[in-house]
N, C-alpha and C positions, 0 to 999 in steps of 0.2 A: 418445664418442657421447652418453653419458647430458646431460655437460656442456653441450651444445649445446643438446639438446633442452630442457633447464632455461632454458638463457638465451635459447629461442624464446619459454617460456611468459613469461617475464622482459621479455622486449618487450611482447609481446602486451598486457600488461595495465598496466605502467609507464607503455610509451609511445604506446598508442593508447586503448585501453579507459579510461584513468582522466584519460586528457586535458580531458575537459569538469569533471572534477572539481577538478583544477587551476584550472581557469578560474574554477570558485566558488568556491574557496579565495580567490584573490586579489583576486576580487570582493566578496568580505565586507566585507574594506580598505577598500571605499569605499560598500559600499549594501547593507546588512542585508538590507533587504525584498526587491533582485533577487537576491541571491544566492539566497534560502530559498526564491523560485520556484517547484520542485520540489515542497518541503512545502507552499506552501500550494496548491496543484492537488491534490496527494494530501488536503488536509485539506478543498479543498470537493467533489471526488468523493463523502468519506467523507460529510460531512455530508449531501447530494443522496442517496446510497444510504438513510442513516437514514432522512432523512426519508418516501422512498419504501416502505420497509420496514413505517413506521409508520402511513402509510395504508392499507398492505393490510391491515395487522392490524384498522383500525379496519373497513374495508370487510366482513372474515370475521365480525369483532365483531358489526356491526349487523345480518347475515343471520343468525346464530346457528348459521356450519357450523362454528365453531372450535373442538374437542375440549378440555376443559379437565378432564376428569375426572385425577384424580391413579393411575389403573391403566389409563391410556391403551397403557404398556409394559408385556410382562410381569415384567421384573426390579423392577416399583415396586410389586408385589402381597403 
């Protein structure tokens, strides 16, 4: 019983779940830049968030509601 149930998980993720991964595995072999795809989506998300991130700050910045006092928490008193 146990053995089956291991070699369902064993499919699952071999032969369906890591299939695309496969694909960029072999994809690397001929095109660096599609393969990493992936990465660089995740790396202009991150980038677009920062930048987003950095404007708000400037926005809190130049109204002066930004708390900047260093016992803003009580554990830093």
């Amino acid at each position: 019983m146990w053995t089956s149930f291991f070699k369902g998980i064993e499919f699952l993720f071999v032969d369906v779940l890591f299939v695309p991964m496969d694909w960029f595995a072999k994809l690397e072999l001929t095109n660096w830049w599609i393969a990493n795809i992936i990465n660089w989506i995740f790396i202009i998300i991150c980038c677009v968030a920062f930048t987003y991130w950095l404007k708000q700050l400037r926005i809190f910045a130049s109204n002066n509601e930004d708390e900047q006092d260093t016992t803003a928490h009580s554990f830093l008193k």
